[in-house]
C-alpha positions as CSV (number, residue, x, y, z in Angstrom):
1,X,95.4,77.3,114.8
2,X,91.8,77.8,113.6
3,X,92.3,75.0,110.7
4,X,92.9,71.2,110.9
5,X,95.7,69.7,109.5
6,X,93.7,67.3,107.3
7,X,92.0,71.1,105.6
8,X,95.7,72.8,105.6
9,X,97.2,69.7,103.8
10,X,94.3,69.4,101.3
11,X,94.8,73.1,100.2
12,X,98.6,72.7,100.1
13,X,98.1,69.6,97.9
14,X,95.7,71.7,95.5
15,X,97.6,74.4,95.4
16,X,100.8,71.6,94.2
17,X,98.7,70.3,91.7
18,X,98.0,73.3,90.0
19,X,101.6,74.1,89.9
20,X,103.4,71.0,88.9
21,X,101.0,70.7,86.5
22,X,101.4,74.4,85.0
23,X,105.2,74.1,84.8
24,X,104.8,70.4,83.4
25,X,103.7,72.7,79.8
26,X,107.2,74.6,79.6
27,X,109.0,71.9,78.2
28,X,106.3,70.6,75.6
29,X,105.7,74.1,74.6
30,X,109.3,74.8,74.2
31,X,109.7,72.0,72.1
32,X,106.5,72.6,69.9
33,X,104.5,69.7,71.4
34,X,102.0,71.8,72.4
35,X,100.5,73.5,69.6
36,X,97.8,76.1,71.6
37,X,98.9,79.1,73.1
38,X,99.0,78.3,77.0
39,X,98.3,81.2,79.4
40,X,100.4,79.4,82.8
41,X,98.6,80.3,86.2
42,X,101.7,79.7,87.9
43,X,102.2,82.5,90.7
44,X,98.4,82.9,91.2
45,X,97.6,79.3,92.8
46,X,96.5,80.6,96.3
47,X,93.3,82.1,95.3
48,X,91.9,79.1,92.8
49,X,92.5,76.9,95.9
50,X,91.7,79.2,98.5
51,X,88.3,79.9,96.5
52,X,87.9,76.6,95.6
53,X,87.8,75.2,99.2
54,X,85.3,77.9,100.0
55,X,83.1,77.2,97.3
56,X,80.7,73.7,96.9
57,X,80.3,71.5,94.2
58,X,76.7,72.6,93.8
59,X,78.2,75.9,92.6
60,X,79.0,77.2,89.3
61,X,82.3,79.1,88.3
62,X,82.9,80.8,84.7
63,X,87.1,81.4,83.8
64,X,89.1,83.1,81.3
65,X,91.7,82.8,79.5
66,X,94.3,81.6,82.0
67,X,92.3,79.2,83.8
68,X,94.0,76.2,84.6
69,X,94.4,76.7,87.9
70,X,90.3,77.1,88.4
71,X,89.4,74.2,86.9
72,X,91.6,72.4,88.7
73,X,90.3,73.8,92.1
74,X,87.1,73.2,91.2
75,X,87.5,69.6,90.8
76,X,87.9,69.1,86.7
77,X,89.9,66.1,86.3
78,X,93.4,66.8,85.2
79,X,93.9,63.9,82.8
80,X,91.1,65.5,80.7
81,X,92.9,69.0,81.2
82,X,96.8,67.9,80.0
83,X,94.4,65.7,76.6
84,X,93.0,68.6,76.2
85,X,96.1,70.9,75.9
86,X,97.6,68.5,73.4
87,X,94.7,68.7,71.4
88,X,93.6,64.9,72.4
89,X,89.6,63.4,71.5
90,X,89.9,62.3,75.6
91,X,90.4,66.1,76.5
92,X,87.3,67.9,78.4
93,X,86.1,69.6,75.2
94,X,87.0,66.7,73.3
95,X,90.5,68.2,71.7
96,X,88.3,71.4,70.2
97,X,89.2,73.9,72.5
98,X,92.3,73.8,73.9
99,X,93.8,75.6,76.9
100,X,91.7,78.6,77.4
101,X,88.3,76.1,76.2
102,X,88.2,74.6,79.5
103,X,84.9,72.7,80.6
104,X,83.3,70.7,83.2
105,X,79.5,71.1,84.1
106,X,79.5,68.0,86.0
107,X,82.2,69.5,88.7
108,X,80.1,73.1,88.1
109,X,82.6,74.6,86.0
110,X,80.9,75.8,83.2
111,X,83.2,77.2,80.6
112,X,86.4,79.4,80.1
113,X,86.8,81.9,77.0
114,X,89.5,83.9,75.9
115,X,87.6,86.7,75.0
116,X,88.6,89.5,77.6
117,X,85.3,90.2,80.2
118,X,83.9,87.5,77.9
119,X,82.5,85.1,80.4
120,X,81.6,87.9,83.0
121,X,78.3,87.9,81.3
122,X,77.9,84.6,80.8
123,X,78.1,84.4,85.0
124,X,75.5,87.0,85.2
125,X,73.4,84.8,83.4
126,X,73.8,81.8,85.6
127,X,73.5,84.1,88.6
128,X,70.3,85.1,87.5
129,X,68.9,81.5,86.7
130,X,69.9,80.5,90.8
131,X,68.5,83.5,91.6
132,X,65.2,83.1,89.7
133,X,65.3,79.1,90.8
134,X,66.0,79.7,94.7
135,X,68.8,77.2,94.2
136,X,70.9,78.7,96.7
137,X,73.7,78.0,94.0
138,X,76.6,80.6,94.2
139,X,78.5,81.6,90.6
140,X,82.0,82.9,90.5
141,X,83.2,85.0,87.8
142,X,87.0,85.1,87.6
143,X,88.3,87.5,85.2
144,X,91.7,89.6,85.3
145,X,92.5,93.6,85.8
146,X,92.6,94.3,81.9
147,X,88.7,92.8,81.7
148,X,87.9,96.0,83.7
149,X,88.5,97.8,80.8
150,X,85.7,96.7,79.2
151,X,81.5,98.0,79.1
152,X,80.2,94.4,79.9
153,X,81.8,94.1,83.1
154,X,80.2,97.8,84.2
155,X,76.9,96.7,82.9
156,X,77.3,93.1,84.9
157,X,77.9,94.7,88.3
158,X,74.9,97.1,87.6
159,X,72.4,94.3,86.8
160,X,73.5,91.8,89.4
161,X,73.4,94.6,91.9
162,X,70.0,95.7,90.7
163,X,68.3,92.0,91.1
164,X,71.0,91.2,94.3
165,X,72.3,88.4,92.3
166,X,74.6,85.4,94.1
167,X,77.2,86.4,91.8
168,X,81.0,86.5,93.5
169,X,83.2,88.6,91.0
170,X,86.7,88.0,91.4
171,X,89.6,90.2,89.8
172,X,93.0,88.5,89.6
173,X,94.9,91.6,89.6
174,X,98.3,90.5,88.3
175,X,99.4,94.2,87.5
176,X,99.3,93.7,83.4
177,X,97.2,93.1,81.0
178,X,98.9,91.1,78.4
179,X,102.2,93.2,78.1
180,X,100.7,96.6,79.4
181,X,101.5,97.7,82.9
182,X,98.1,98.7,84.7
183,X,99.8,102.5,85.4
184,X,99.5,102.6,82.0
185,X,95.7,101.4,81.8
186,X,94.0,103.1,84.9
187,X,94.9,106.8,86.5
188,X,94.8,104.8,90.2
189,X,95.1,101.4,90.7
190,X,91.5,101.3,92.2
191,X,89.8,98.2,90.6
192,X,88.3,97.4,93.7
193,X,86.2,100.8,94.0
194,X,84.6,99.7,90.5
195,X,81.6,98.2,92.6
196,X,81.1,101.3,94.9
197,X,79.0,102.9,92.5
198,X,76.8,100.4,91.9
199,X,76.2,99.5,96.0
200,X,78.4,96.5,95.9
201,X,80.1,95.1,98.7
202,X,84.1,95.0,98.0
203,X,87.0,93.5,99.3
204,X,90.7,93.8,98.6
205,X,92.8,90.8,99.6
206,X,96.7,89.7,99.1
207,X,96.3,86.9,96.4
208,X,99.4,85.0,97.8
209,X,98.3,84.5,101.2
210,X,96.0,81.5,100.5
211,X,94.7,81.5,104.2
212,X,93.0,85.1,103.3
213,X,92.0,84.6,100.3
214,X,90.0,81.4,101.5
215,X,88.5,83.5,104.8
216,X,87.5,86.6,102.7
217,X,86.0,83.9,100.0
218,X,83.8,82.4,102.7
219,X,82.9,85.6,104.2
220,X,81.4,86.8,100.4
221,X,80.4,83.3,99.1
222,X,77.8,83.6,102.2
223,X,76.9,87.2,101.7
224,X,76.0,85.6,98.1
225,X,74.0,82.4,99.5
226,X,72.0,84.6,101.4
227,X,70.4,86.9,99.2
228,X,72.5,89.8,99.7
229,X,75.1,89.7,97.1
230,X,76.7,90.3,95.0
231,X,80.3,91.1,96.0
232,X,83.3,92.0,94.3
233,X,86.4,90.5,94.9
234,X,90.0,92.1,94.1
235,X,93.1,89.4,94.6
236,X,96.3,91.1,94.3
237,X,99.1,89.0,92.9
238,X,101.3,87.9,90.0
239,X,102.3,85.9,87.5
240,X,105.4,83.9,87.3
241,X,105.9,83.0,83.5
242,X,105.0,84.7,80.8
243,X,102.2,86.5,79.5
244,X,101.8,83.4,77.1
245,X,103.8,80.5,77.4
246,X,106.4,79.8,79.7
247,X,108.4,83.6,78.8
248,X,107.9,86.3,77.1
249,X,111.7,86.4,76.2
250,X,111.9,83.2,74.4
251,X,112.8,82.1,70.8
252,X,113.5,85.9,69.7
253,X,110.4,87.4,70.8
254,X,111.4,90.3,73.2
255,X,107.7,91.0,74.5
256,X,108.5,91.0,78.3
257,X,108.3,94.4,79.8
258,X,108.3,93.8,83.4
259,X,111.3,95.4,84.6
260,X,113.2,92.5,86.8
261,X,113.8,94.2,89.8
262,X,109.6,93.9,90.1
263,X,109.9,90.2,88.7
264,X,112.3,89.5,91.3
265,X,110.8,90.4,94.4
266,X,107.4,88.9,93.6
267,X,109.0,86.0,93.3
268,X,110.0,86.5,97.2
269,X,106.4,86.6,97.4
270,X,105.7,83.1,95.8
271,X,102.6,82.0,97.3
272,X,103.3,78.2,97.1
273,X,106.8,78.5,99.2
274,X,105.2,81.0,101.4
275,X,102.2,78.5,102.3
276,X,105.0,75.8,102.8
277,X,106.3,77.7,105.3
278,X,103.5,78.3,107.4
279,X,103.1,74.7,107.4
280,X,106.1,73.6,108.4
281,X,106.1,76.7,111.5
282,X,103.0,75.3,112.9
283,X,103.6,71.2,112.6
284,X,101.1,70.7,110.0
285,X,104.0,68.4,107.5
286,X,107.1,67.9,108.1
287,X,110.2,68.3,105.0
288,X,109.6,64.6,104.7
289,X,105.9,65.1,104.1
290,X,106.3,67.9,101.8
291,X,108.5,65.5,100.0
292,X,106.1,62.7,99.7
293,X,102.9,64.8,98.6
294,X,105.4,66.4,95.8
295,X,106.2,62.7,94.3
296,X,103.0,61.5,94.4
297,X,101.5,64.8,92.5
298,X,104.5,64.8,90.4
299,X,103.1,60.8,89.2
300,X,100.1,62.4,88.9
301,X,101.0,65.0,86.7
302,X,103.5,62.3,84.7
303,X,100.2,60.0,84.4
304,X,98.2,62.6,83.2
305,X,100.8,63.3,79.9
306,X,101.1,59.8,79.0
307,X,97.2,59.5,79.5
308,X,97.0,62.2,77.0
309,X,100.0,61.2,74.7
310,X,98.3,58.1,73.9
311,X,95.2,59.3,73.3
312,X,93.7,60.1,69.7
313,X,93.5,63.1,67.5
314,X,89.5,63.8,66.8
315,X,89.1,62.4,63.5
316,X,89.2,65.2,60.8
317,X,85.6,63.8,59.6
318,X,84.3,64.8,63.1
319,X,85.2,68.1,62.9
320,X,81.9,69.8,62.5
321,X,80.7,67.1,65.5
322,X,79.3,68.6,68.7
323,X,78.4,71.9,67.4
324,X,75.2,71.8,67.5
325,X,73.1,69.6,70.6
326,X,71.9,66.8,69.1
């Protein structure tokens, strides 16, 4: 086994977080607690953790609209994500974004936007700054197959290819985009050939194998570190809940079109129990140690709500405050 125990447990644990902390929103949503519409990265936790243990803290990474899981892998304190959700002053942009406003320069994450392709550019631009600089800082771009739809990310993997900027864009191919099937988007599911044209390097990986996705992301993060990037990264995989919110077939809103044969078997593909089992085949935990690590990220994720539940509202005389740098 090429990994240590200590590396396999870490990822397992990041990966937990990002899950019990996703499916901690159903309930609170459910019930109206949370007010902001919530875009759950449940299903798709193996590549934010398997790029995130790739990746250094010196790096940047730019999200979208479902972007829990990312700034959660890359190191964004989770108290500050569940304030922020509910709308709290404590929240990482201060109860002013909400869930798809995620932020956290001091970890590298710099910013999540729902605006589709939105923040592809945005990645460019850091790309270019490293680049110019000679920081040897690497910036990920996560976006999803529907952002392929649009010119910016075309003109992105032109210019980045042009200046061979350390720029790692990574599709989360998830098959839909919102409620549209990509067969009904694209003529071939061919994301990954986007970058031929342009001369960049392109992988294809299974986005619930979290011990791939975290090889192939090494492999391109150091094609990017050394001046010969940028690469393009397609992460097949799926999402568990709905497109928006927990599901799509809630509270009389019939939106859900994924037929449930398909739901069904990518739930056989759940990349959380599949990781679980690798690392009870090869000795890494036990069912006892799965158990423990699951309670003590279940407080965690407990914590984190009453952290945010008794923190403030901003003020409503604040609320033109931190829109401009002062």
């Amino acid at each position: 086994m090429p990994y240590s125990k200590t590396f396999l447990k870490n990822l397992y644990i990041t990966m937990l977080r990002i899950r019990i902390c996703e499916e901690s929103f159903v309930d609170p949503i459910i019930e109206g607690k949370i007010r902001t519409p919530c875009h759950l990265y449940s299903g798709q936790e193996a590549i934010a953790a398997g790029l995130g243990a790739a990746i250094k803290n010196k790096d940047y990474m730019f999200g979208n609209h479902r972007s829990h899981g990312h700034y959660l892998a890359k190191g964004g304190s989770m108290q500050e994500l569940v304030a922020e959700i509910y709308g709290k002053e404590t929240g990482c942009s201060r109860g002013r974004g909400g869930s798809m406003h995620l932020i956290d320069p001091m970890n590298g994450f710099l910013g999540a936007t729902p605006i589709v392709a939105g923040t592809i550019s945005l990645a460019m631009g850091a790309a270019l700054s490293s680049w110019i600089k000679k920081n040897k800082r690497v910036t990920v771009s996560f976006f999803g197959d529907g952002a392929t739809g649009e010119g910016v990310f075309y003109e992105s993997l032109n210019f980045a290819s042009l200046k061979n900027l350390p720029i790692l864009f990574v599709c989360e191919n998830n098959l839909y985009a919102t409620h549209m099937p990509i067969r009904e988007c694209r003529t071939n599911n061919n994301i990954i050939k986007s970058g031929t044209p342009f001369c960049v390097e392109n992988y294809r990986v299974d986005g619930n194998d979290v011990l791939k996705v975290y090889e192939i992301c090494r492999k391109a993060i150091n094609v990017c570190r050394t001046g010969d990037g940028p690469v393009l990264l397609e992460c097949m995989t799926y999402r568990l809940r709905g497109h928006v919110g927990p599901d799509d077939n809630i509270q009389g809103t019939h939106t859900d079109i994924r037929p449930q044969k398909e739901i069904t078997a990518w739930r056989a593909k759940d990349p959380l129990k599949r990781f679980e089992l690798y690392l009870l085949q090869h000795n890494v935990l036990n069912k006892n140690g799965l158990e423990r690590i699951r309670e003590h990220v279940m407080k965690e994720v407990a914590d984190a709500h009453a952290f945010a539940q008794r923190s403030p509202y901003p003020e409503k005389g604040d609320l033109d405050k931190y829109v401009y740098a002062e």
